[in-house]
Every structure is written in structure tokens, then in C-alpha cells.
C-alpha positions in Angstrom: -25.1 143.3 11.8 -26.9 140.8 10.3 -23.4 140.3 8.0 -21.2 139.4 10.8 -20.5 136.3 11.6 -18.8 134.7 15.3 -17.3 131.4 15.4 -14.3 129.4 16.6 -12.6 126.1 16.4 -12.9 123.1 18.6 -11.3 120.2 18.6 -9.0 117.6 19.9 -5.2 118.1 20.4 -3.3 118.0 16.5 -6.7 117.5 14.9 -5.9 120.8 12.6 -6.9 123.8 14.3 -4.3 126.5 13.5 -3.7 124.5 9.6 -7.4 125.5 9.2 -7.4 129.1 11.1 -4.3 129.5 8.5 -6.3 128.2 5.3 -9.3 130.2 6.2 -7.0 133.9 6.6 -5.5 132.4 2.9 -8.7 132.3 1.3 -10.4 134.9 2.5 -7.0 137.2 1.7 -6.9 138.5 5.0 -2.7 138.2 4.9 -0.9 138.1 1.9 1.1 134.9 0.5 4.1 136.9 1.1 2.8 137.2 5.2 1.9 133.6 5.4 3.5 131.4 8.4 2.5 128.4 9.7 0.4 128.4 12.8 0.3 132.0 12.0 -2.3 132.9 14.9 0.1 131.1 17.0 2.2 134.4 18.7 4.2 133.2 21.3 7.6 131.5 20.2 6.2 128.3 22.4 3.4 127.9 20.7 5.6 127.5 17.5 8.2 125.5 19.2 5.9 123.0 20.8 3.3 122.4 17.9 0.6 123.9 20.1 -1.8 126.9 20.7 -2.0 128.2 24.4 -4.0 130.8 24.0 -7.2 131.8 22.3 -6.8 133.9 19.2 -9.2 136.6 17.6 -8.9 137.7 13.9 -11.4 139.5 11.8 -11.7 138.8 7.6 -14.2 139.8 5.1 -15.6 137.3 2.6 -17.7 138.0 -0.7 -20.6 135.9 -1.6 -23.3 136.4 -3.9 -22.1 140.0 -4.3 -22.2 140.7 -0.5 -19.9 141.1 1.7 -19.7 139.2 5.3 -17.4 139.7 8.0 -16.0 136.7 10.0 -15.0 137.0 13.8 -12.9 133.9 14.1 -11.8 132.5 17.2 -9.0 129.5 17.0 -9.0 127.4 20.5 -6.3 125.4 22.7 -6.8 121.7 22.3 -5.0 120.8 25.5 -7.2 120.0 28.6 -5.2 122.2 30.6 -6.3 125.0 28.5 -10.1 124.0 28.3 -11.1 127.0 30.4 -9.4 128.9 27.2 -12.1 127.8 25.2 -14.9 128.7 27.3 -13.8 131.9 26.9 -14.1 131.4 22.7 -17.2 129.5 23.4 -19.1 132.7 25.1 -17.9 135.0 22.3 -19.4 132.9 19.3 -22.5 132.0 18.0 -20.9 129.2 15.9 -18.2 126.5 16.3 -16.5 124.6 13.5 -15.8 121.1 15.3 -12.9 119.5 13.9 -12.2 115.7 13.6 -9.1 113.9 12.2 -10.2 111.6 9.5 -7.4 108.9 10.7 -7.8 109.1 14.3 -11.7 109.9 14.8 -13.8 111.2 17.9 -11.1 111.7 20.8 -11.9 112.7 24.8 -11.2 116.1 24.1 -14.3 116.7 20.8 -16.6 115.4 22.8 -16.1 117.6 26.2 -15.5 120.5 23.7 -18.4 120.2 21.7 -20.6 119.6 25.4 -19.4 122.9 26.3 -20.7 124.1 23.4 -23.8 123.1 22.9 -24.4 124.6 26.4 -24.3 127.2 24.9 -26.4 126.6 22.3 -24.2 127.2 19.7 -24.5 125.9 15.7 -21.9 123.3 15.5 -20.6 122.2 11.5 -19.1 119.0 11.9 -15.8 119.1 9.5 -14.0 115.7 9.1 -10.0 117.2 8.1 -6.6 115.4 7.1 -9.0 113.6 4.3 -5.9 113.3 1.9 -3.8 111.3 4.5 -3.5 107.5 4.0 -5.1 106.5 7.1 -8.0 108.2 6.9 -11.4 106.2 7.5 -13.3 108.7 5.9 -16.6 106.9 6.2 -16.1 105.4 9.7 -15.5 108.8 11.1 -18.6 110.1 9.6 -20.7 107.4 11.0 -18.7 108.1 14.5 -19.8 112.2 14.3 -23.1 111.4 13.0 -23.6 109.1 16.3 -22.2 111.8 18.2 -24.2 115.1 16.8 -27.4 113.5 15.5 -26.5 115.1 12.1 -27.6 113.9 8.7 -24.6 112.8 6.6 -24.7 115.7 3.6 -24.4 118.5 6.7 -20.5 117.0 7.5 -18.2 118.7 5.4 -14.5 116.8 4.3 -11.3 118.6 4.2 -7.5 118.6 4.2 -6.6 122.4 5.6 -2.9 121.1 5.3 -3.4 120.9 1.0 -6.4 123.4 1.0 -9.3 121.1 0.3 -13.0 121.9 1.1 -11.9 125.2 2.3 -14.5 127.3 0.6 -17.0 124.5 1.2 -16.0 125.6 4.7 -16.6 129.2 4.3 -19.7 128.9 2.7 -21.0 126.6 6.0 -20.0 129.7 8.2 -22.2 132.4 5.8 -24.8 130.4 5.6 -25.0 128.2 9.1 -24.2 129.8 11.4 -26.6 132.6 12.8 -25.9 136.4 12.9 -25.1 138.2 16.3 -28.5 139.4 18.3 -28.5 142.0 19.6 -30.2 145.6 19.7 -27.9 148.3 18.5 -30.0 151.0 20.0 -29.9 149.9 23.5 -27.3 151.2 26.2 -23.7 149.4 25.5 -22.8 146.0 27.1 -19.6 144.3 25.9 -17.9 141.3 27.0 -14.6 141.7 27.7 -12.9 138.3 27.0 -9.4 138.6 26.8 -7.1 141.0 27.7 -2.8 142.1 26.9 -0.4 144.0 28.3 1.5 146.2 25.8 4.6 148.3 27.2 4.0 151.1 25.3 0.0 151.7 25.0 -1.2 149.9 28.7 -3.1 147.0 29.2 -5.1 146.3 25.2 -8.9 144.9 26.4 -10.3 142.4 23.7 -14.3 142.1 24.4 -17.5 141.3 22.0 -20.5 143.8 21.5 -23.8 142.3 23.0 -26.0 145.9 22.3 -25.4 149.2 21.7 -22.5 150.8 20.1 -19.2 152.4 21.4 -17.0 155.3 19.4 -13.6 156.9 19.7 -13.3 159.2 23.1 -16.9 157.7 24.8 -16.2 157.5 28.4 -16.7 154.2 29.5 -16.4 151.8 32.7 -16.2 148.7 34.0 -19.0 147.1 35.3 -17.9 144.7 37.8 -14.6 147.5 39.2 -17.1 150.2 38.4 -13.5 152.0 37.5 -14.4 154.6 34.5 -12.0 155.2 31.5 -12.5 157.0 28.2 -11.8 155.4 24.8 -8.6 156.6 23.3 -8.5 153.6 20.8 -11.0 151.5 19.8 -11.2 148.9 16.4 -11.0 145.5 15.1 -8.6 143.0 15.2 -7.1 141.9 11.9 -3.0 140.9 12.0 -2.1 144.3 13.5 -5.1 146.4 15.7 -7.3 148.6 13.2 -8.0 151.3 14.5 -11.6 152.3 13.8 -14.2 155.1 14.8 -17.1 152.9 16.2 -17.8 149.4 16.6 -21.6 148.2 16.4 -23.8 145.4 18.1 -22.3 141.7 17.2 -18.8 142.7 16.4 -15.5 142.1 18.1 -12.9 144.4 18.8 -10.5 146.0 20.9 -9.9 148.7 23.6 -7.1 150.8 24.6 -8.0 153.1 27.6 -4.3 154.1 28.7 -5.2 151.5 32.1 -1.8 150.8 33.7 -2.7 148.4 36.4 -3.3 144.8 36.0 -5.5 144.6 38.7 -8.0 147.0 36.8 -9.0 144.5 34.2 -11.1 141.7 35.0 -11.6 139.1 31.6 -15.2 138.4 32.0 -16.2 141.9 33.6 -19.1 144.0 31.5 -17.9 147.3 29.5 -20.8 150.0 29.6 -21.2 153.6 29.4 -21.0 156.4 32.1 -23.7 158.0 31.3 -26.1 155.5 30.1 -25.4 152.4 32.1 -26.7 148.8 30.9 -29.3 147.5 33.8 -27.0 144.5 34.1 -23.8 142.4 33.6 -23.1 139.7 31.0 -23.7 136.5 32.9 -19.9 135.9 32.4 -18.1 132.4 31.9 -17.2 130.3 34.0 -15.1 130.8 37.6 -11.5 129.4 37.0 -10.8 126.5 39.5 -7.1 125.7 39.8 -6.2 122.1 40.1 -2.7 122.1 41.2 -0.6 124.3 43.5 3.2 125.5 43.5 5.2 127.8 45.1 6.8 130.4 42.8 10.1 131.7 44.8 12.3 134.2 42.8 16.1 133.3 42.6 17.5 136.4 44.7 15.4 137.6 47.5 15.5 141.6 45.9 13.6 140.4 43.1 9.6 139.8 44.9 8.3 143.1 43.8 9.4 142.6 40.1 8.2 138.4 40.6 4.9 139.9 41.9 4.6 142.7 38.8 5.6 139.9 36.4 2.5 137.5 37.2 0.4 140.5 37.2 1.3 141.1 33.7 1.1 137.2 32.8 -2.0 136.8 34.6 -3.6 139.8 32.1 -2.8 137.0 29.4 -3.7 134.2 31.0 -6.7 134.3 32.8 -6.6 131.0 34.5 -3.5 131.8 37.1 -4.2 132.7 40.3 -1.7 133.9 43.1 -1.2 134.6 46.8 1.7 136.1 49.0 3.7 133.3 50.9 6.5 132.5 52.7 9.2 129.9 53.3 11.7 129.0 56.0 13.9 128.3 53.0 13.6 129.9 50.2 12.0 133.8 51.9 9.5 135.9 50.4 7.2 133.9 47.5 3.9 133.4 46.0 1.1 130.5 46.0 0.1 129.7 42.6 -2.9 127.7 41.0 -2.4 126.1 38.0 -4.8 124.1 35.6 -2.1 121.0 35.4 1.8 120.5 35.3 1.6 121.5 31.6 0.4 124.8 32.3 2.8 124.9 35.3 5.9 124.6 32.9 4.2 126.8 30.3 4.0 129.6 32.8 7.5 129.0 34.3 8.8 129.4 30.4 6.9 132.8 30.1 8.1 134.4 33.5 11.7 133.4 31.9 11.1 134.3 28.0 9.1 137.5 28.4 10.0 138.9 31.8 13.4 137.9 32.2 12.6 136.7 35.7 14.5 133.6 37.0 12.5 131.6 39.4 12.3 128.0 41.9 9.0 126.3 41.3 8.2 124.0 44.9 7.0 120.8 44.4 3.4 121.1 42.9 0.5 119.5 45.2 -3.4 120.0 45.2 -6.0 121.1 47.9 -6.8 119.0 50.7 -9.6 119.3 52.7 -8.6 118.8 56.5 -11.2 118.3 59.7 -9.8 119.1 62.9 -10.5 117.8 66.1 -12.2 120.7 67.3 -14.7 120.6 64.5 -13.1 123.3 61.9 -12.7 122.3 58.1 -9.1 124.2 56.8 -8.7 123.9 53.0 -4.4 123.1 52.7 -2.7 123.3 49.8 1.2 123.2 51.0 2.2 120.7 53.7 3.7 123.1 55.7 0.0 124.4 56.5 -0.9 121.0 57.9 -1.9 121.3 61.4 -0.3 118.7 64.2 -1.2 115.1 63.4 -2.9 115.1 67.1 -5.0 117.8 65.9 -6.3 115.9 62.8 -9.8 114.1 62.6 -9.3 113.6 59.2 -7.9 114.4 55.7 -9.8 114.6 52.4 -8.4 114.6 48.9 -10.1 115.9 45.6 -11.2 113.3 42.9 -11.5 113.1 39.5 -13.8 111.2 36.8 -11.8 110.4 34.0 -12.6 109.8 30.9 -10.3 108.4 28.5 -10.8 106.6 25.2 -8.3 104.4 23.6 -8.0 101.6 20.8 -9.6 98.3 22.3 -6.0 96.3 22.4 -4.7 98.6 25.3 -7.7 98.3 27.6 -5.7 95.9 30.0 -2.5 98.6 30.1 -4.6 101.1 30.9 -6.6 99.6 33.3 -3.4 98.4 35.4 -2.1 102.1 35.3 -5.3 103.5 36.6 -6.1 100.7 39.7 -2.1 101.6 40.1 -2.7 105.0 40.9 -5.7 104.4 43.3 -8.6 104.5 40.7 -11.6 102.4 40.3 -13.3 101.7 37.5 -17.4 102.9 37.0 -17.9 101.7 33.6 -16.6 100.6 30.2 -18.2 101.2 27.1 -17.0 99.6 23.5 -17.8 102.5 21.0 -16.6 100.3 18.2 -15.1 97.3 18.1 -11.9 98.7 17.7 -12.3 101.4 20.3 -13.0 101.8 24.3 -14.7 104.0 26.2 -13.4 103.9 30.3 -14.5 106.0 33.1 -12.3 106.1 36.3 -12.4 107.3 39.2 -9.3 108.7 40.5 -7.4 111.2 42.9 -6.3 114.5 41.1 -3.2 114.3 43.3 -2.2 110.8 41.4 -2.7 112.0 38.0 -1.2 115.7 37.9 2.3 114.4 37.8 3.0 112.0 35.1 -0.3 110.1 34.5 -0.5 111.8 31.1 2.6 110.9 29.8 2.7 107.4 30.5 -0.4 107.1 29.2 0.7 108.1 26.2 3.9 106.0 25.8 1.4 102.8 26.8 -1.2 103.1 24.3 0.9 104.9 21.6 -0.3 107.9 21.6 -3.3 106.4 20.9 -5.1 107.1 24.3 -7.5 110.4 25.1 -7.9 111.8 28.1 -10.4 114.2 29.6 -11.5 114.9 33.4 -13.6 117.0 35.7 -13.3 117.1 39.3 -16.4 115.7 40.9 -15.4 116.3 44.8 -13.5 115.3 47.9 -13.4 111.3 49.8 -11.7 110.5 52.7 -7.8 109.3 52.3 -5.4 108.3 54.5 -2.4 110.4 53.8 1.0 111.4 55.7 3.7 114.0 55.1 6.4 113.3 54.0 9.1 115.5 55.3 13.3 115.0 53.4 15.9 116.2 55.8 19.1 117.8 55.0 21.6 117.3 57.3 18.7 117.1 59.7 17.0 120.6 58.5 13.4 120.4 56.8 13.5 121.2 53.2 10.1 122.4 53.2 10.1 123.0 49.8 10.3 119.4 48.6 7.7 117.9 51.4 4.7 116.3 50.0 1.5 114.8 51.4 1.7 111.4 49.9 -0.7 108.1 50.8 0.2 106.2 53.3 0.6 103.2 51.4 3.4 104.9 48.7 5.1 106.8 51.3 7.9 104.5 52.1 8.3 103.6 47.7 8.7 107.2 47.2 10.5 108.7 50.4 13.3 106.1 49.1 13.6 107.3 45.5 13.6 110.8 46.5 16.6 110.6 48.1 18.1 108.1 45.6 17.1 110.8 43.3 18.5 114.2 45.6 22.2 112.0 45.8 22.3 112.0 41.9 21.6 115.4 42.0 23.4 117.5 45.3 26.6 118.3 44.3 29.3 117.1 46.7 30.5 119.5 49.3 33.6 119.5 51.8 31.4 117.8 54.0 28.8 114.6 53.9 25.8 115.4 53.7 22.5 113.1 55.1 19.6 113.1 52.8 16.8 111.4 54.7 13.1 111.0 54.4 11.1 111.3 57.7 7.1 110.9 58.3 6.6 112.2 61.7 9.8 111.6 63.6 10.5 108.3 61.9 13.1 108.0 59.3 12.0 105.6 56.8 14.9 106.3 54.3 18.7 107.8 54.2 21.4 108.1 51.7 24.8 109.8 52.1 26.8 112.0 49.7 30.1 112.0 50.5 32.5 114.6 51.1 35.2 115.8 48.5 37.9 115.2 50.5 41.4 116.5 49.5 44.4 114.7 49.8 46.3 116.7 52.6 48.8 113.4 53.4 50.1 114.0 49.5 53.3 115.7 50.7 54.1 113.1 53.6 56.1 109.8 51.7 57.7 107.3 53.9 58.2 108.4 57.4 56.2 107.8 60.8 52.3 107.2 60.6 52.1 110.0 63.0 52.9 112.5 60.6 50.0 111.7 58.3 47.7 110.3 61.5 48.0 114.2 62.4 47.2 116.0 59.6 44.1 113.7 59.6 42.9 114.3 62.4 43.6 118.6 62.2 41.3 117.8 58.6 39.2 116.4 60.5 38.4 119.0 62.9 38.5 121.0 60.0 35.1 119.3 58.5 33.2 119.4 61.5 33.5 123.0 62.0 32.5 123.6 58.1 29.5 120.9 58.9 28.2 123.2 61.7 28.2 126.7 59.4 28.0 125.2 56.0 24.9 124.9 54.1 23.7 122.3 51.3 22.5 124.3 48.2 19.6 122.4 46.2 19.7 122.9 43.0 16.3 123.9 40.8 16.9 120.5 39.0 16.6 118.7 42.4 12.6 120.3 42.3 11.7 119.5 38.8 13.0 116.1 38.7 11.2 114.9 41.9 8.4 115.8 39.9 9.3 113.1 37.4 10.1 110.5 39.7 9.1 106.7 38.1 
């Protein structure tokens, strides 16, 4: 035990993670040159396509030094806020944390929240400054900005460049000699941490989890501690590349599970794994509770498919820990679920993986958060779709969840950035110069104005230079309204919003601007209006194909043509009363991205 070593890698978004994870598998020959990928830890096809990890990744490899040999569980970590709660996860299962910082951009929003969570934890943090060989670095203003940061003495930072291999075994060495080995009593009952979990087609549902004491073997019977289900161990081992199967895993280690557990619902990623017959006295205090931020409706295309919608985010949510779901319903699109999502990133990233790895087509609703509402008669009803709004005569008033963000850019875009967050209802609690160069700006803003595009434009205004980090520190009084858009005079209660009274009329105009772009044309016109209430504050038309029936009639009385007008006519109103106006899935997402 006292040869294993925990850890995992924090840092900002594109700091170097997964270059490092791959450096450290390269020296420490865990995959052969001919194996080699880049971002190999990275499984999914997104995570290769988009240049980013989503989910954490465990891999064991052995190291030699001084004649003995060490074995290093490594953990490599999302850098995305939306996946923060990802890294607690990799944060509970180490005793370590490598804390990367690019040499040419410095401390961002994301180290420093990282590296809190951490040292909650008290982990041992090395400090490693990488991308060293690029031509931007500021090697030495970088060590002065970690040094400020962790209290550390200068010679304890270690320099690297995972991209051309250098300081790698400087790095290795850190971890063997740093970073403490696992506690833990071997002799006491078992108690594992089960931190991860994935569902395999052939072999059930594969339960990743980290030994805190005791031991478990090949065919011990085993259960749950939270479910109190029992299971026996057909499979257990470590996780290198490919599972290795092994006969027992000891106090400290990580490894794997495979218990022939076919439901999704069995396996809870935080739950306690334990004997039968010699229970532990107690469960792992287990990370933290999962609080979604933002909430869509997840409808599947054809009304047969619910059951295989609801199996599929079963599965997914095995995976992906942070998704939660309940049963709904909609006047217009049926049978559906009600989903919480961390932000819009994670929204599209789950929307991608129903589609990639289920095969299951479905219409995402307009995301909104959770609003807080007092009624009249004293009750307090949490809302997260404007269809559960009560009547407005019922309503004392509405509360809306805020934010404190923290974002910290170069010093030339403080006025930009300033203007874009008093622009989406924010105030400002303090600004802090770090350096001359760079800024340090707290907000306070609502999570409802920032879940759509806030991100994104502030990255196009300060360059990409800008990081962002937030935490939700509770609910204030606002004065919002629901926006309703009519079709032909029927609700679309799918693209309704609850919006502030004071950008109701902006928006309700440039959503239907933006539904006329997008409804194709029918036989008949068709009325896109915004309403709040009964009062229409906004209408466009899309007019009717309309086919030429007077083609045939040339010269001749205008009664000819006057009646085969008027018989079209009739015609159209009789298709207006039965026909319907399809919205397409476009329609939803671009609302989203409205300017």
C-alpha cells in the first residue's frame, strides 16, 4: 500500500491536461508507441472532435525508482465549468492533484475554483507551469502568479512542455515522492467508493470505485450500502487501457467491478461497496449532491419511442452522473421527460450522445431555470417550465436564482465586460487588479441571463482572453412575465419562456422574426405572434404558397379567373381550420441563440 499512489489533474480549460495524462502513460510505458493517440484517455468521439475531455478518466501505470516499483492511480479531469462536478468526483478519489498552469496565459477562473475544491480536501497540490517551450510563455510571471496563489516556495514548481516531453520525469518523480500514500487499514471490514460507473452491452453495468479499507476478491458477495442491494463479484481488477482482470484488490487502490447488475437504477456513483457478511459501520461521506442549473424538455421524435428515450437516459445517466430526469408531458409534443443540466454545453453534449450512442432522435424545449414562486395563499412552488406557472392573479411574487461570477480577464477589456454584464442585469461587488495587466471582477448576476450565450460572447469580446467561473448563491425577487408565441392562435408551449419584464417586448419581437426565417411555408398563412397575458405585443406572417390556378385562363371575361379565385379561396380556409403548422427542431435551438 504504501507504493500506491492517487492523483489527478486540474486545471483550466486547454491548459494541457490530456497532452500531460498522454506523456505520463508514454513514460511510464503503460501503452506502447505503436498504441499512442492523442488525447488518448479521451474515449468518446466528441471528446476528440471538440478538443475537450467530458468525463473523468482512470488509468493505472507502474513506475520504477530507486529499484522499487510504485503504482500510480491517475485521474485526468474536465476543465469546463459545466463539468466541475466531474472533478469532485476525481478530487474524492485522490490524495494528490497535479495543478496545471499555461505558461502563456497564467492563473485562469477555472485553477483557482479547482484547486479550492481541492484543498478542501486536503489534498497535496504540485504546482506544474506547462507549454514552457511556446513563445509566449512568461515563465517567471507565472511562477510569481502560482506562488501568490499556493504560498509555495519557488524550487517546489516544476516547468514543463507535455506537448515536446519536457520535465516529465521531473513530474513523475513529484508524484513518488509528494504526494502521500493511501490510508487506510487493510484489515478492517471493506468500504469502497464507488465513483464512476458504465454501462457495457455485453457484461452489465462496469462500477469504477477506490478502496478506503479492507480488501475485496473474485466471487465475495458484496452490496451496496446506500440500495442495500447484494451482488457477488464475478469480475473484479484494475484499470489499465483495457480492464485487468485481477484476483483481489487491497486498501488504497482503484479498480473495477462487474457484478452482472442490469438495471441503471441499481448503481448509485457515490454509494459505499461493503461486504455481506462483514458490513463496514458506515458510509463514505460521499461527494457532493449534484444541483442542476438549467432545465429542458427532452421529447422523442415519434410518440412509440418514450420507453426506449426513458432506457436511453438511464444508460447515459450511469455515465454521467450529473443528469437528472422526471416524466412530463406536453399539449404538443405528448409523452417527455424534465431534464437538469449543469449549463447549455452540457445540454448539447447530452443531446449528441442520446443521438451518437443510442440512436435516439429527440426535440429539446427551450432550456429555462428554477423559479421560486409565492402564492397568494401563502405556498412556495419551485417552477421550472412556464407551463407550471400558476394564474398571474394567484401570484404574490416570483423569485429567480443568482449567481456570483467570477471572471478574470486582461485589464484592456474591463469596460466590454462590464457593459455586457450591467446588460444582462448584473451588478458589480468588487474589482480587483491582480497585475497590472490583469482584472479580477465579481458580478452579481441571474443564472437565467447567463445560461444562454453569456459565455460565448464573452469570449468573442475579450478574445478568448476572458475566464469565467460561478456558484449560485440563492434566489431575489424579479419581476418576470411569460411569454407565450402563438401559432395560428394555438400556444406552442414548447417555445414559452419566462423572461423580465423589461426584455419581454425586445425578445417576443425577434422570436418571431426568427420562427418566419425558419417555418416553412404552407398552403395557408400562418400568424406567428407573441402574447404576455392576452396582449399581443408582436406578429409576423408567413405567407401562403399559393399556386397559380388562373394559369390556364388567357384573355377572356374576369369572371372566369374572379371564380376560380374565389373556389381557391374557399379552398384555403378549409385547409386553415384542419391543417397544422409543423415547427421544426431548428426553430428550438435557434431561439436559443437569439442576439
Amino acid at each position: 500500500m504504501k507504493n500506491i499512489r492517487n492523483f489527478c489533474i486540474i486545471a483550466h480549460i486547454d491548459h494541457g491536461k490530456s497532452t500531460l495524462a498522454d506523456r505520463l502513460l508514454e513514460a511510464t510505458h503503460t501503452l506502447e508507441a505503436r498504441e499512442m493517440e492523442n488525447q488518448v484517455l479521451d474515449s468518446m468521439d466528441l471528446e476528440k472532435e471538440k478538443g475537450i475531455t467530458i468525463k473523468s478518466h482512470a488509468i493505472q501505470m507502474e513506475y520504477n525508482k530507486g529499484g522499487e516499483r510504485y503504482v500510480l492511480n491517475l485521474l485526468d479531469t474536465p476543465g469546463h465549468v459545466d463539468f466541475s462536478y466531474e472533478v469532485s468526483r476525481a478530487i474524492a478519489s485522490s490524495e494528490g492533484a497535479l495543478l496545471v498552469v499555461d505558461a502563456s496565459q497564467g492563473v485562469q477562473a477555472q485553477t483557482i475554483s479547482n484547486l479550492y475544491l481541492a484543498l478542501e480536501h486536503n489534498l497535496e497540490i504540485i504546482p506544474v507551469i506547462n507549454k514552457i517551450d511556446m513563445d509566449s510563455a512568461m515563465v517567471e510571471v507565472v511562477k510569481d502568479q502560482v506562488i501568490d496563489l499556493l504560498g509555495c516556495k519557488e524550487e517546489e514548481i516544476l516547468l514543463a512542455s507535455a506537448r515536446a516531453g519536457i520535465g516529465i520525469q521531473e513530474i513523475l518523480d513529484a508524484i513518488v515522492e509528494r504526494i502521500p500514500a493511501p490510508q487506510g487499514d487493510p484489515n478492517a471490514p471493506l468500504q469502497a467508493l464507488i465513483f464512476d460507473s458504465v454501462f457495457n452491452s455485453f457484461r452489465g453495468i462496469i462500477g469504477y470505485f477506490k478502496v478506503q479499507n479492507g480488501s475485496i476478491k473474485k466471487g465475495d458477495k458484496v452490496k451496496f450500502f446506500n440500495t442495500g442491494k447484494e451482488y457477488v463479484a464475478d469480475e473484479v481488477g484494475v484499470l489499465r487501457m483495457k480492464l485487468c482482470p485481477k484476483n483481489e484488490i487491497t486498501t488504497g487502490d482503484v479498480g473495477y467491478i462487474i457484478s452482472g447488475i442490469k438495471s441503471a437504477v441499481e448503481v448509485k456513483v457515490g454509494d459505499t461497496l461493503t461486504h455481506t457478511e462483514n458490513p463496514c459501520a458506515e458510509a463514505i461521506a460521499g461527494f457532493e449532491e449534484v444541483k442542476p442549473m438549467l432545465f429542458a424538455g427532452v421529447y422523442p421524435v415519434v410518440a412509440d419511442e418514450y420507453e426506449d428515450l426513458r432506457a436511453s437516459l438511464e444508460k447515459l445517466q450511469l455515465n454521467d452522473a450529473s443528469l437528472v430526469f422526471e416524466p412530463e408531458s406536453s399539449l404538443a409534443l405528448g409523452f417527455g421527460f424534465r431534464c437538469g443540466f449543469l449549463g447549455l454545453l452540457h445540454l448539447e453534449i447530452v443531446q449528441e450522445r442520446l443521438f451518437r450512442e443510442f440512436d435516439t432522435d429527440c426535440i429539446t424545449t427551450v432550456p429555462n431555470v428554477s423559479y421560486k414562486v409565492y402564492t397568494t395563499a401563502g405556498d412556495v412552488i419551485d417552477v421550472h417550465n412556464p407551463s407550471g406557472l400558476p394564474e398571474t392573479t394567484l401570484i404574490d411574487k416570483i423569485e429567480e436564482p443568482y449567481i456570483r461570477a467570477q471572471i478574470i480577464s486582461k485589464s484592456d477589456f474591463f469596460g466590454p465586460i462590464t457593459k455586457l454584464c450591467l446588460d444582462k442585469r448584473g451588478t458589480l461587488v468588487n474589482q480587483h487588479f491582480i497585475t497590472a495587466e490583469r482584472v479580477e471582477l465579481t458580478f452579481d448576476i441571474p443564472l437565467a441571463e447567463i445560461v444562454f450565450d453569456f459565455y460565448d460572447k464573452l469570449k468573442s469580446i475579450s478574445k478568448g482572453y476572458a475566464s469565467f467561473d460561478y456558484h449560485i448563491t440563492g434566489y431575489q425577487d424579479a419581476d418576470l412575465v411569460k411569454l407565450d408565441i402563438l401559432l395560428n392562435g394555438e400556444q406552442v408551449d414548447a417555445l414559452s419562456s419566462l423572461i423580465h419584464r423589461a426584455h419581454a417586448y425586445d425578445y417576443g419581437r425577434k422570436m418571431c422574426e426568427k420562427l418566419k426565417e425558419l417555418i416553412p411555408r404552407q398552403q395557408f398563412d400562418i400568424a406567428i405572434q407573441a402574447a404576455i397575458g392576452a396582449k399581443i405585443i408582436a406578429r409576423e406572417t408567413v405567407k401562403a404558397v399559393r399556386k397559380d390556378v388562373t394559369a390556364k385562363c388567357y384573355g377572356g371575361d374576369i369572371s372566369r379567373k374572379r371564380k376560380l379565385l374565389e373556389k381557391q379561396k374557399k379552398g384555403k380556409r378549409r385547409m386553415r381550420q384542419i391543417g397544422s403548422v409543423e415547427v421544426p427542431q431548428s426553430a428550438f435551438m435557434a431561439v436559443l441563440k437569439l442576439e
